[in-house]
C-alpha positions in Angstrom: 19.7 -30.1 3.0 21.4 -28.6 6.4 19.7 -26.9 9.6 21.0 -24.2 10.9 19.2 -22.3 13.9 16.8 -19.5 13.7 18.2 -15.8 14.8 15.0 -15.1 16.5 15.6 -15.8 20.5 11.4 -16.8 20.3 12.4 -19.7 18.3 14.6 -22.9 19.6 14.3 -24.9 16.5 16.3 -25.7 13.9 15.4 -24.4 10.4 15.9 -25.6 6.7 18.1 -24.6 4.3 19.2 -25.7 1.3 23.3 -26.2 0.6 22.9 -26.6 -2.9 21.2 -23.1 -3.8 22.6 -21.9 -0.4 19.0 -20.7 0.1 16.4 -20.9 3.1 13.3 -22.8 2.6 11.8 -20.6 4.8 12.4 -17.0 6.5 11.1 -16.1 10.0 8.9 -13.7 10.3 8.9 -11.1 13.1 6.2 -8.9 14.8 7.1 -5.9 17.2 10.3 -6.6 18.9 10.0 -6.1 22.7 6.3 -6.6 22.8 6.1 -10.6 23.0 4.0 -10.2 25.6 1.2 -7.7 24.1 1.2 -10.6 21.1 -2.8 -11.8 21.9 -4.4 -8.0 22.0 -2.1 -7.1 19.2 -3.5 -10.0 17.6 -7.0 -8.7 18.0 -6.1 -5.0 17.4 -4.7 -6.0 13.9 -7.8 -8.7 13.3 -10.3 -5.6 14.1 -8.1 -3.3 11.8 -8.4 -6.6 8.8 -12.4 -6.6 9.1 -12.5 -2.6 9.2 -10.3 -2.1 6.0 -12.3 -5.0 4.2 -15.5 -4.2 5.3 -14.9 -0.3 4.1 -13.6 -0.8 1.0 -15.9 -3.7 0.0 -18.8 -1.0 0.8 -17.3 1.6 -1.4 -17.0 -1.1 -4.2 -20.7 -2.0 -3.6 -21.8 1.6 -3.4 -20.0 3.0 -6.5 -21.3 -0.2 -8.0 -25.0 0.2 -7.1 -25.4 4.3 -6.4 -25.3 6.2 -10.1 -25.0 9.2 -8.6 -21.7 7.9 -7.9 -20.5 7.2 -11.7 -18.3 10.1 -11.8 -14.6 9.9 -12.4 -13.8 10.9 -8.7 -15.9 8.1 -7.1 -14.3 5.6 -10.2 -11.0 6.3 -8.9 -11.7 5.8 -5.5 -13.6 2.4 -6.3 -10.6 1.4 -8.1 -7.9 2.6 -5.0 -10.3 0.4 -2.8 -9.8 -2.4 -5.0 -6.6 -2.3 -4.9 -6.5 -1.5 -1.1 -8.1 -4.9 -0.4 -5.8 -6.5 -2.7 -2.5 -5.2 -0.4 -5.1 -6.0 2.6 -4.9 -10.0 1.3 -1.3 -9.6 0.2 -0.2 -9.3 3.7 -3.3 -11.3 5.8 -2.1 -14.3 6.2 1.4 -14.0 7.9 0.2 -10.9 10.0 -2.5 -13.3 11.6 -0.3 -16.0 11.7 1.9 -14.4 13.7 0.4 -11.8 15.9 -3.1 -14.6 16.6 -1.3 -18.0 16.5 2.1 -17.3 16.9 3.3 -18.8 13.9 6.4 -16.6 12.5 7.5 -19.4 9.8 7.2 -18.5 5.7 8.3 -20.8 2.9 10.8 -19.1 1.1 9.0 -19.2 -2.7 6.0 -18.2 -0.8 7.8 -14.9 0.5 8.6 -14.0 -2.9 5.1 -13.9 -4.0 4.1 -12.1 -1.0 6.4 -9.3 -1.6 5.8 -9.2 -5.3 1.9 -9.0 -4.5 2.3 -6.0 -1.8 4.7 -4.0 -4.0 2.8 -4.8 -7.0 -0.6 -3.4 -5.1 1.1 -0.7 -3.6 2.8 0.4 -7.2 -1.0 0.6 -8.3 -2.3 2.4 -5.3 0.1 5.1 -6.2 -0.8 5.5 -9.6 -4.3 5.5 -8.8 -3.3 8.5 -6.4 -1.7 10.5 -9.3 -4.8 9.9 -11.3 -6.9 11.4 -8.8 -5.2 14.4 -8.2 -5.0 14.6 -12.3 -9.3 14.6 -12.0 -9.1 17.1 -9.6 -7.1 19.0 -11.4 -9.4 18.8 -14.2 -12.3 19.4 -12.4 -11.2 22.6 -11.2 -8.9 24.4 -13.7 -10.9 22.8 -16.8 -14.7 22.3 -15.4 -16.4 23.0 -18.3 -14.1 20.2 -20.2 -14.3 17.4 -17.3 -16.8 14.9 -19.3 -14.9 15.4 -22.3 -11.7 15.0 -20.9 -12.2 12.1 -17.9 -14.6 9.8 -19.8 -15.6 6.3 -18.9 -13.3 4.6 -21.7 -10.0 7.0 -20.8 -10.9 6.4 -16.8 -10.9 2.4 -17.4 -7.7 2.8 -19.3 -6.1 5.0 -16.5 -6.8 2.2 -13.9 -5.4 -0.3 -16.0 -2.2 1.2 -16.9 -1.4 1.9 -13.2 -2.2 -1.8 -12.2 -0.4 -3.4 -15.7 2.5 -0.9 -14.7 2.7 -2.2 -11.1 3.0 -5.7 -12.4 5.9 -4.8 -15.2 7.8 -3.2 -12.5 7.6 -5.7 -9.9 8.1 -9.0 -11.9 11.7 -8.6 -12.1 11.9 -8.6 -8.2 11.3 -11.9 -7.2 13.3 -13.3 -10.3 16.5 -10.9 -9.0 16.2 -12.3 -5.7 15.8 -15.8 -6.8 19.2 -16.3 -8.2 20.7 -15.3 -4.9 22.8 -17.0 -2.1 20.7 -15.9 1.2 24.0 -16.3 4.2 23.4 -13.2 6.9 20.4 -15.6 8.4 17.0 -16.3 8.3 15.2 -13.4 10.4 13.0 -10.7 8.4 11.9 -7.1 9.9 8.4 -7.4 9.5 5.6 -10.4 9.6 5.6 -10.2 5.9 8.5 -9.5 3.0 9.2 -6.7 1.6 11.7 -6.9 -1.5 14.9 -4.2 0.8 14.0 -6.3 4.1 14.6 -9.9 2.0 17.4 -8.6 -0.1 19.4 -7.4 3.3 19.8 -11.2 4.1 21.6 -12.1 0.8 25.1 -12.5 -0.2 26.8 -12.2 -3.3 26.3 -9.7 -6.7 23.3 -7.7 -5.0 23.8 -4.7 -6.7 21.7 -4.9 -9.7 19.0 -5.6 -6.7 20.0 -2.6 -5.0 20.0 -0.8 -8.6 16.8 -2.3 -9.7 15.0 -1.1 -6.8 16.0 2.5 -6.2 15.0 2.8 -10.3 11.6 1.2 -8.8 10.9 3.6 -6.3 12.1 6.7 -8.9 10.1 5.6 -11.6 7.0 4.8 -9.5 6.5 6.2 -6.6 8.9 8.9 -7.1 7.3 10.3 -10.4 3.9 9.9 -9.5 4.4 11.9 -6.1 6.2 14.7 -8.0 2.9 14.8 -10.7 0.7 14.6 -7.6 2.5 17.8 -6.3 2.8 19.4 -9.8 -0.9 18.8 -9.8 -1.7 21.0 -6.3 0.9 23.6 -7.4 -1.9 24.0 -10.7 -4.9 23.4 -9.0 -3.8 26.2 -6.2 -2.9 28.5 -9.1 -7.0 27.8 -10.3 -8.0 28.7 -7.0 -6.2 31.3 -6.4 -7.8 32.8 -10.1 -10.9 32.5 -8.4 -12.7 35.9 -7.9 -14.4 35.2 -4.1 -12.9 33.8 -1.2 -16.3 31.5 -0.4 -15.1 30.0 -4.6 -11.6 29.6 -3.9 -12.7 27.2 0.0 -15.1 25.2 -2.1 -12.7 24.6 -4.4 -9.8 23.6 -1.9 -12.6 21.5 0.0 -13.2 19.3 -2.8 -9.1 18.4 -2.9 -9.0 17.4 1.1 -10.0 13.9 1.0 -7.7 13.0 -1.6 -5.1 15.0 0.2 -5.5 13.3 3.1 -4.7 9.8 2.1 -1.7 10.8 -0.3 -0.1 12.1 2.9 -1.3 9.2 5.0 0.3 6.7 2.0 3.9 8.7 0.9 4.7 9.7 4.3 5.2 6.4 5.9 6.5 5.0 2.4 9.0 7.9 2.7 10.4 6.8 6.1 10.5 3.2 5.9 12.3 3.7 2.3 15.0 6.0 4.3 15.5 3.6 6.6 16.8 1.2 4.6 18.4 3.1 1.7 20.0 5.3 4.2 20.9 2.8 6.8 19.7 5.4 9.4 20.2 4.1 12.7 17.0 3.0 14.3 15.5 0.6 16.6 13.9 -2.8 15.3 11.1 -1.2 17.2 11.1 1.7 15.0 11.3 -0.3 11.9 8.4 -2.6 12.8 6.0 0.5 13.5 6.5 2.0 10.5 6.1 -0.8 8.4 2.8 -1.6 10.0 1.8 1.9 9.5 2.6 2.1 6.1 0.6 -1.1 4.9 -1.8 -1.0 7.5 -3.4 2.8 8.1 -3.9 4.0 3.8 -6.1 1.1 3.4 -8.4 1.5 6.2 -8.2 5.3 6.6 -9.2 5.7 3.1 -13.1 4.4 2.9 -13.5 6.4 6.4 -11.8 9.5 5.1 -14.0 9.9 2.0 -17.2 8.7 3.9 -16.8 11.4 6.4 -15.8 14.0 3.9 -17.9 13.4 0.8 -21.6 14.1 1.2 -22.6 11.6 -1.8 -20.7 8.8 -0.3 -22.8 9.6 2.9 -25.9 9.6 0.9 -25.7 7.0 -0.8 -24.3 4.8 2.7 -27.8 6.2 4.2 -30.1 5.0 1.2 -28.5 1.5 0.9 -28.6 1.2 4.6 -32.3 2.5 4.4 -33.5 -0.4 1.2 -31.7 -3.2 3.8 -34.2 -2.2 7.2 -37.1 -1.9 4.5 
């Protein structure tokens, strides 16, 4: 076991690492770069934006859970993209707090791996979950009078598990790839939690079968499922476009916004933090820090308050429970 000294100018200590596997036993984690200062209210901004995102998808589990009036496949789905919203939510808890609230940037270096594998894993499922709700929606409105038939309770439950069993096949091999590499360009991650590019950017030796492996991952997941989602509006605005009056064809689009809404909110940040470092676009750490907390902070909390605002059954059902608590 030798020290060597963390690349992080915040931390004068000597770190870890083991000279027989010529890897870290731990990384050092990083929150915004040029804001040590802001590190207490960023702290609390981020704890507020925790309780939020828990609090709203833990309601929309209850609610879909409790409300029949919600056991529809649309309202399935979304219980199921909570789920697996609070599951990225707890992937990434524990570092973020421990670095923006206590000021702690340390990770063990097997714990990193789980880490990533859990976020990427979540997020794999988030986006199939996506797909399958812009697959109901296209049901419901170019096939109405087939949507029971078509979306029923057994098929829905099977739809949820393949997206969250397909999550896990993909993203078991990433941790194991990593494994078996030397780590020698330092210590110091991006973010104040791993991602499977940010890790793999510190390593030395045959990477690219991780570099291989993980452009395959973001083709077969996240690329395929964001082209289905797209094919999916290009037939559902076909539909609505068939539709004989202009009042039909708003209705119509109106019941697609929501779900709209939070693909854009999860693809686009995905999209620019995967540029970044497949492209090797020049940016600021700044910039790289930002978008990464975008992209696993804002889908998750946006989503419960997107559908609550926009779906009057959600609302409904949010007053009634609230009511049965006061009585």
């Amino acid at each position: 076991m030798t020290w060597n000294y963390s690349e992080d100018p915040s931390h004068d200590i000597l770190l870890p690492y083991n000279s027989t596997t010529f890897q870290p036993s731990v990384f050092i984690l990083t929150g915004l770069r040029g804001l040590a200062g802001a590190r207490m209210w960023l702290g609390s901004l981020l704890s507020l934006m925790y309780t939020i995102t828990l609090a709203g998808n833990c309601t929309l589990l209850y609610l879909v859970k409790t409300e029949r009036s919600l056991w529809e496949p649309q309202y399935l789905f979304l219980s199921m993209l909570a789920g697996a919203d609070i599951g990225l939510s707890i992937s990434t808890l524990s570092s973020v707090l421990k670095v923006f609230v206590f000021g702690h940037h340390e990770i063990a270096f097997d714990g990193c791996l789980s880490q990533l594998f859990f976020i990427h894993t979540f997020s794999s499922t988030g986006s199939g979950i996506l797909l399958s709700m812009a697959f109901d929606r296209f049901v419901a409105i170019s096939h109405p009078l087939h949507y029971t038939t078509i979306l029923t309770y057994p098929r829905i439950t099977k739809m949820g598990l393949v997206a969250f069993l397909r999550g896990i096949a993909l993203m078991i091999p990433l941790p194991i790839l990593l494994k078996r590499l030397p780590f020698c360009k330092g210590q110091t991650l991006s973010y104040s939690y791993c991602l499977h590019p940010d890790v793999m950017k510190l390593a030395c030796g045959p990477v690219k079968i991780n570099i291989f492996y993980g452009l395959t991952l973001v083709i077969c997941s996240f690329g395929v499922d964001s082209f289905l989602i797209v094919l999916s509006y290009t037939l559902i605005l076909r539909s609505v476009l068939g539709i004989a009056s202009r009042e039909g064809q708003l209705k119509a689009l109106n019941t697609c916004l929501s779900h709209i809404f939070i693909v854009l909110i999860f693809y686009m940040p995905l999209l620019a933090i995967t540029l970044l470092h497949r492209v090797n676009l020049k940016s600021s750490p700044i910039t790289h820090a930002v978008l990464g907390n975008i992209y696993l902070f804002m889908p998750p909390m946006f989503n419960p308050i997107i559908y609550s605002l926009k779906t009057k059954q959600i609302r409904a059902a949010l007053q009634k429970s609230l009511g049965s608590w006061k009585s």
